[in-house]
ZALUM-478333 format. One record per residue (C-alpha): residue in one letter; x, y, z. Coordinates in steps of 0.5 Angstrom, whole numbers, plus 500, padded with zeros to 3 digits. Example, Ala and Ser with C-alpha at 12.3 -4.5 7.8 and 13.67 -1.06 7.14 Angstrom:
+---------+-----+-----+-----+
| residuo |  xx |  yy |  zz |
+---------+-----+-----+-----+
|       a | 525 | 491 | 516 |
|       s | 527 | 498 | 514 |
+---------+-----+-----+-----+
//
This chain:
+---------+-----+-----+-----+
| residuo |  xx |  yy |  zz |
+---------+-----+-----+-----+
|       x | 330 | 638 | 623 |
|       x | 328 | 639 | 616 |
|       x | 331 | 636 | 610 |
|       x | 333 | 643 | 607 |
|       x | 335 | 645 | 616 |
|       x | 340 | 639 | 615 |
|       x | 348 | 641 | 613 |
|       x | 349 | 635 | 607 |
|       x | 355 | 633 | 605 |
|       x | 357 | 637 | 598 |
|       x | 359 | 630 | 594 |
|       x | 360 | 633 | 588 |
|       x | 366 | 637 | 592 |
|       x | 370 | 630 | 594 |
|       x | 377 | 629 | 591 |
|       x | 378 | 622 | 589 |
|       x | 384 | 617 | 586 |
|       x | 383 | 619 | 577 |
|       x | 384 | 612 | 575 |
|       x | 377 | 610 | 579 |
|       x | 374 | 614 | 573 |
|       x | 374 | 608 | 568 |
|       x | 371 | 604 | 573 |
|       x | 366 | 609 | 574 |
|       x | 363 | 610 | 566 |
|       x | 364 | 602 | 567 |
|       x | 359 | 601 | 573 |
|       x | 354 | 607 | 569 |
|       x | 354 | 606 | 562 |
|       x | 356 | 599 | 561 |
|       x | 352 | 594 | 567 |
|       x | 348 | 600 | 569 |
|       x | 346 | 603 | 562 |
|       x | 344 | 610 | 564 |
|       x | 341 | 614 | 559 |
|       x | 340 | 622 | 561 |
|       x | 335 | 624 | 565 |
|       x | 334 | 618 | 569 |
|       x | 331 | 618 | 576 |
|       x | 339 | 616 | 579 |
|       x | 338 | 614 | 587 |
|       x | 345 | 614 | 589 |
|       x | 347 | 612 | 598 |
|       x | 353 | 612 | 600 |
|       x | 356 | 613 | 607 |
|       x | 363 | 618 | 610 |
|       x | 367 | 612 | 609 |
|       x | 367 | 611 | 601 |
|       x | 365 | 618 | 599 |
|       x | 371 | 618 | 593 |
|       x | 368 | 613 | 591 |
|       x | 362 | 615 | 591 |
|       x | 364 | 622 | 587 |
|       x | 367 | 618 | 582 |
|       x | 360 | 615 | 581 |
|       x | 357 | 621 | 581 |
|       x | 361 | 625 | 577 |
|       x | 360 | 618 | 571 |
|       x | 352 | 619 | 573 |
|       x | 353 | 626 | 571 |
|       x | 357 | 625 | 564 |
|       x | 352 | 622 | 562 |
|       x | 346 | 627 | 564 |
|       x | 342 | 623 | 569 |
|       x | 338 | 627 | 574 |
|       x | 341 | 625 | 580 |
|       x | 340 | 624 | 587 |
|       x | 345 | 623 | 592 |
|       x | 346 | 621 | 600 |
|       x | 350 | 620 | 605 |
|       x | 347 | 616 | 610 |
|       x | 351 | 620 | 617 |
|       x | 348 | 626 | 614 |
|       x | 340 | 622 | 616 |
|       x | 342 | 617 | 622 |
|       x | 347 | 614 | 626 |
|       x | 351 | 608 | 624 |
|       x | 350 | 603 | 625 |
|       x | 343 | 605 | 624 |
|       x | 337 | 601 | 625 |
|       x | 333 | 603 | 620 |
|       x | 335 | 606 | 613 |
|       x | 332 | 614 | 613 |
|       x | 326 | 615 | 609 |
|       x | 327 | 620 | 606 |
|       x | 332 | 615 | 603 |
|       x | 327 | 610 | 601 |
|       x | 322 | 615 | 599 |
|       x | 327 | 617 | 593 |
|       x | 327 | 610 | 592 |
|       x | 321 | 609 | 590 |
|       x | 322 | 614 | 585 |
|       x | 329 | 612 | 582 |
|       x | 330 | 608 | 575 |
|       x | 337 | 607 | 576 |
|       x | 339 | 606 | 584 |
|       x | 346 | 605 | 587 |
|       x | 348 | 603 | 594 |
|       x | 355 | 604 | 595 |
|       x | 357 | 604 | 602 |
|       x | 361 | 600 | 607 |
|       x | 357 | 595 | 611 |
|       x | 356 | 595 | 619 |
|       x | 355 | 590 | 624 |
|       x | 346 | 589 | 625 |
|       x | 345 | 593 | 619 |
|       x | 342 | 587 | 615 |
|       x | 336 | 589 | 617 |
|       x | 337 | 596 | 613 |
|       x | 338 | 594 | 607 |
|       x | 332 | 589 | 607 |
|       x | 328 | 595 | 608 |
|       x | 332 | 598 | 602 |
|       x | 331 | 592 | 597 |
|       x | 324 | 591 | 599 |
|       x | 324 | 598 | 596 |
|       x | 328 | 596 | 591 |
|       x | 324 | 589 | 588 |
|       x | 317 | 592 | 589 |
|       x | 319 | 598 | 585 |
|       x | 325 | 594 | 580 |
|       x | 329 | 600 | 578 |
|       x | 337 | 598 | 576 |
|       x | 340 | 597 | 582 |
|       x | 348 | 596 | 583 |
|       x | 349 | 594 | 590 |
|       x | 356 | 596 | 592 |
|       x | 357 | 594 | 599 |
|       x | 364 | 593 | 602 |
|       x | 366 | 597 | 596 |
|       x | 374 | 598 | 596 |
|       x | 380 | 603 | 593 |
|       x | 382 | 595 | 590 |
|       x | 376 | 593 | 588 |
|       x | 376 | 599 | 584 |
|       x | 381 | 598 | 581 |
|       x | 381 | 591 | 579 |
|       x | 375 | 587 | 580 |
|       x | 371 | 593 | 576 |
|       x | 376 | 595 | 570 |
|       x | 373 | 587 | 568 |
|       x | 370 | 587 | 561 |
|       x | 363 | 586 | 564 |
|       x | 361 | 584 | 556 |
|       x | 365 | 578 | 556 |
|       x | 363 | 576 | 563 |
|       x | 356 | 576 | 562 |
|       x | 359 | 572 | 556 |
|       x | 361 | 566 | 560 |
|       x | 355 | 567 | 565 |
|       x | 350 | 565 | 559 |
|       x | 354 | 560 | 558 |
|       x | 355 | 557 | 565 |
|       x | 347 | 559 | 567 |
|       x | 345 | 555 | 560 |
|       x | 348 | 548 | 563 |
|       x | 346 | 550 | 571 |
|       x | 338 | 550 | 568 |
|       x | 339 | 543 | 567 |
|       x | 343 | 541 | 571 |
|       x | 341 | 535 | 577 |
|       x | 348 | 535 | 579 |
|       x | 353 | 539 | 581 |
|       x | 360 | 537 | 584 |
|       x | 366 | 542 | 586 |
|       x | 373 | 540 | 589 |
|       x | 379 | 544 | 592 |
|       x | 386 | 543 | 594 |
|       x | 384 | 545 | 600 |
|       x | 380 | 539 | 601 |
|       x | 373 | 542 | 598 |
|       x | 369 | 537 | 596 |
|       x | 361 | 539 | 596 |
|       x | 355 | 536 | 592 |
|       x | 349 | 539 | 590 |
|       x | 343 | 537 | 588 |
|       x | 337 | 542 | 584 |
|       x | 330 | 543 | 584 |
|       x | 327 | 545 | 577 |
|       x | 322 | 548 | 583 |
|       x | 327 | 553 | 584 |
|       x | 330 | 559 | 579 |
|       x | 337 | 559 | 577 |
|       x | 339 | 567 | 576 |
|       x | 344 | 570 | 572 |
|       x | 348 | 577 | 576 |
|       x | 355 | 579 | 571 |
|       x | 355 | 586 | 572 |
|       x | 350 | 587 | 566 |
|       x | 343 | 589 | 570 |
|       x | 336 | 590 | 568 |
|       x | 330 | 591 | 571 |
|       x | 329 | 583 | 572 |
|       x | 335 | 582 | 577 |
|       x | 339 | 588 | 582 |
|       x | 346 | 586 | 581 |
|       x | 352 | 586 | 585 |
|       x | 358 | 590 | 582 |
|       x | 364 | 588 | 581 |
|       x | 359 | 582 | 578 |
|       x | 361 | 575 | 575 |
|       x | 357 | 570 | 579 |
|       x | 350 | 564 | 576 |
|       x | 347 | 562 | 583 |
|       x | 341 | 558 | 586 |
|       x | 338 | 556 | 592 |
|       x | 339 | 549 | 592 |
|       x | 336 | 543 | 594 |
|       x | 340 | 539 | 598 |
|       x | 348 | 540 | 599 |
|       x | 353 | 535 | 603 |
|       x | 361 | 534 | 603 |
|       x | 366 | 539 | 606 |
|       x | 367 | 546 | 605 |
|       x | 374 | 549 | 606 |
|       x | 375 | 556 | 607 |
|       x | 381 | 558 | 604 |
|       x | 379 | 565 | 601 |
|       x | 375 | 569 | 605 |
|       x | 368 | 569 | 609 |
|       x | 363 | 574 | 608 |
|       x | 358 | 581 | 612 |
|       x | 363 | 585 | 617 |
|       x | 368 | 578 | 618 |
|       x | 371 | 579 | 612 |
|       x | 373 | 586 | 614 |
|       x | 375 | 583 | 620 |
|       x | 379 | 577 | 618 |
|       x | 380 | 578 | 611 |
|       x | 384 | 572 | 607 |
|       x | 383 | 565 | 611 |
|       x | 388 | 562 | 606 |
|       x | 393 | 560 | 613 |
|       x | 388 | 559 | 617 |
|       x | 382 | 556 | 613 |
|       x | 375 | 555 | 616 |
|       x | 372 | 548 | 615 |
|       x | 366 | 547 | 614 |
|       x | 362 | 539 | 615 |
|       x | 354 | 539 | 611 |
|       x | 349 | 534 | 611 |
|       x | 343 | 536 | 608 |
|       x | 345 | 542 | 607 |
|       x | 345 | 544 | 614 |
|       x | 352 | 545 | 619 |
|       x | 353 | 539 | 623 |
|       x | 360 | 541 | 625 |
|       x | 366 | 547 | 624 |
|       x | 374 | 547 | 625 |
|       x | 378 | 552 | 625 |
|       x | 385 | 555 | 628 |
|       x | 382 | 561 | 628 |
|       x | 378 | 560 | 635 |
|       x | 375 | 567 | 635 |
|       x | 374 | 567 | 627 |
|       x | 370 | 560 | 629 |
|       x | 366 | 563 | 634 |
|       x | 363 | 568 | 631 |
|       x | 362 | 564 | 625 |
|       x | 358 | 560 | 629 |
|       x | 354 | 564 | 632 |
|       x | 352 | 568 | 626 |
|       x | 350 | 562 | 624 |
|       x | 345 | 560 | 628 |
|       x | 342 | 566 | 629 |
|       x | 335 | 562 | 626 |
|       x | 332 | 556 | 625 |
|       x | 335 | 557 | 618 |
|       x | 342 | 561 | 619 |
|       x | 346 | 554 | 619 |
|       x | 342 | 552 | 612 |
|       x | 346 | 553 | 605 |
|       x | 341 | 558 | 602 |
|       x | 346 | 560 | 596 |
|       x | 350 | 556 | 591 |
|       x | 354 | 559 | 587 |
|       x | 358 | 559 | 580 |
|       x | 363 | 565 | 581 |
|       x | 364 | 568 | 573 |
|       x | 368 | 574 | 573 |
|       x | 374 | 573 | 569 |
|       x | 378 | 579 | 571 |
|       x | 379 | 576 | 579 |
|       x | 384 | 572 | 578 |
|       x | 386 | 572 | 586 |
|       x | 382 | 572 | 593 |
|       x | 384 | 579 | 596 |
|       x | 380 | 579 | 602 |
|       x | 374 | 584 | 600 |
|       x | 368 | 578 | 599 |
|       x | 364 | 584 | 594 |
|       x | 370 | 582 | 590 |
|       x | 373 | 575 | 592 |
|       x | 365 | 572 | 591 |
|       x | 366 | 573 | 583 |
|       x | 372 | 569 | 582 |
|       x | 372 | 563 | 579 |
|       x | 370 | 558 | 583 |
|       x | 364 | 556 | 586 |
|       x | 362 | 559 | 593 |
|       x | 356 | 557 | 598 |
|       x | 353 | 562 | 603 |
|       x | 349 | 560 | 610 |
|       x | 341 | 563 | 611 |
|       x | 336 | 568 | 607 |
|       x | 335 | 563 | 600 |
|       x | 333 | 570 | 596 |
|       x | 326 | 568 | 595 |
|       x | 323 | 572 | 592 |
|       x | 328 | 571 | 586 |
|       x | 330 | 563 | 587 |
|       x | 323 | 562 | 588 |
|       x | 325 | 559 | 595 |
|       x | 319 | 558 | 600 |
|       x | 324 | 558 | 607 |
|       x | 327 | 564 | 610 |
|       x | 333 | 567 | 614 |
|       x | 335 | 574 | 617 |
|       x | 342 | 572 | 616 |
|       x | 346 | 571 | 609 |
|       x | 353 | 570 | 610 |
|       x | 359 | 567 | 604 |
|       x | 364 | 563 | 604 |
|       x | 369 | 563 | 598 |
|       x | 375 | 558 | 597 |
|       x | 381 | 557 | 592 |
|       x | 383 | 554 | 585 |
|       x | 376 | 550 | 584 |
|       x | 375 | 543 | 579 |
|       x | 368 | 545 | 578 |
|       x | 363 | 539 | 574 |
|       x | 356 | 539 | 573 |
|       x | 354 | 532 | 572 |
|       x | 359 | 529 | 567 |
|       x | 361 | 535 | 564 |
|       x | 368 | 539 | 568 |
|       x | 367 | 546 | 566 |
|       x | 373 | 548 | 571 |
|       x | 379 | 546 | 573 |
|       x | 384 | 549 | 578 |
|       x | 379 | 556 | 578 |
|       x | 379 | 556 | 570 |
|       x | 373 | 555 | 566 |
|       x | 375 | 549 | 560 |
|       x | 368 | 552 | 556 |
|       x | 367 | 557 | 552 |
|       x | 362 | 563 | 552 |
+---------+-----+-----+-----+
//
């Protein structure tokens, strides 16, 4: 079946919650920036259509050309691959977003995407796990004042040797760094250099080394997340030594065999591939939505694919999963930066 033969979905006829349009104009014309007649590529799928036609109807305020796709209406889901008529648009668009909710075994997809995404660098937003909450919350941020505190913390963490970051729960990590390695900036302002996630508010690397304990006390990330949203009664403790997985705990014994298993599926899956500073202040609590909940201020770790192609890493991965706690102590070197999940310096 042709393009033309196939029945699409009408996005420009989905109702959706009004309050979702301040989120909408944020995403479009404060992280995004787009300006009429841009190449717009907008993905989404059935279950986050209202929030896709709030963007979509922000797109077309502002007079951007506008291509939109729902991917049912290309592929079953979970799908295997991500349609190419999908990513041949893609290599067209200035502006992209994904906007859609995640599904088991559909990493390999949004690989494909980004592979698209980085080779031809336009703005992209990645919206994955997108919520009703999250739109009303994490993306009503004043993102001006997030990349504010991000420059800050990005300024210092470019010269950091060492970072260390504690919880109550029990966190205490210690991470060292590679000048070898780059240090990237994602606050909800994007550019050509670096897709971003939105809601944004986060300063990352790969690290070099990493040893300590992580508690999980927020959430874990991919399809867990939704499936087991907030850990705070039942936190899933991580033991690293040299930056890999030597033992978990956990009272959730499902929670903790999935983790488990997902964490080595390859030789790097067990490897801490991402450290994480969280910036956005407008998050001041774990919701269980790990789009959001990564943004919070704190520090986060994820396990697996390093982003090379940004961080500068040489390893690879084909799994990436978060994990995110609570109420951080954050210093980098001898400087404490945050307590109890609040930054001590300013932007």
């Amino acid at each position: 079946m042709t393009t033309t033969e196939m029945k699409l979905t009408p996005i420009e006829s989905v109702t959706y919650d009004p309050r979702y349009d301040s989120a909408a104009d944020n995403a479009v014309k404060v992280c995004l920036q787009v300006q009429s007649g841009e190449h717009t590529t907008l993905i989404t799928d059935q279950a986050t259509l209202p929030i896709a036609a709030s963007l979509a109807a922000a797109l077309r305020r502002v007079g951007a050309d506008l291509h939109c796709f729902v991917v049912e209406d290309y592929s079953a889901r979970p799908m295997v691959h991500m349609p190419q008529v999908i990513l041949d648009d893609l290599a067209l668009a200035q502006v992209s977003i994904y906007c859609m909710q995640g599904m088991e075994n559909e990493l390999q997809t949004r690989k494909e995407m980004m592979k698209v995404v980085n080779l031809v660098k336009p703005r992209h937003a990645h919206m994955v796990n997108i919520s009703h909450e999250i739109m009303l919350e994490g993306m009503q941020a004043d993102f001006l004042a997030v990349d504010a505190i991000s420059k800050r913390v990005i300024e210092l963490a470019k010269k950091a040797t060492k970072i260390v970051a504690e919880s109550p729960a029990g966190t205490h990590i210690e991470a060292t760094f590679s000048k070898d390695l780059k240090w990237l900036k994602t606050s909800g302002i994007i550019s050509r250099e670096k897709w971003g996630n939105l809601p944004g508010g986060e300063v990352l690397t790969c690290p070099e080394n990493v040893n300590g304990v992580y508690v999980v006390d927020g959430v874990v990330g991919d399809y867990l997340c939704a499936k087991y949203g907030d850990l705070k009664a039942t936190p899933l403790t991580i033991h690293i030594k040299d930056s890999r997985i030597t033992k978990c705990e956990c009272a959730n014994q499902e929670l903790l065999e999935e983790f488990l298993e997902y964490t080595h599926r390859d030789e790097n899956s067990d490897r801490v591939g991402e450290f994480a500073i969280g910036t956005n202040i407008g998050v001041k609590d774990i919701r269980g939505m790990i789009l959001q909940d990564e943004k919070i201020p704190g520090m986060h770790i994820a396990f697996g694919y390093p982003y090379c192609e940004h961080t500068g890493a040489t390893w690879y991965s084909q799994t990436h999963i978060d994990v995110v706690g609570r109420h951080f102590n954050v210093w980098i070197d001898d400087l404490k930066i945050m307590e109890d999940g609040k930054f001590l310096i300013e932007a």
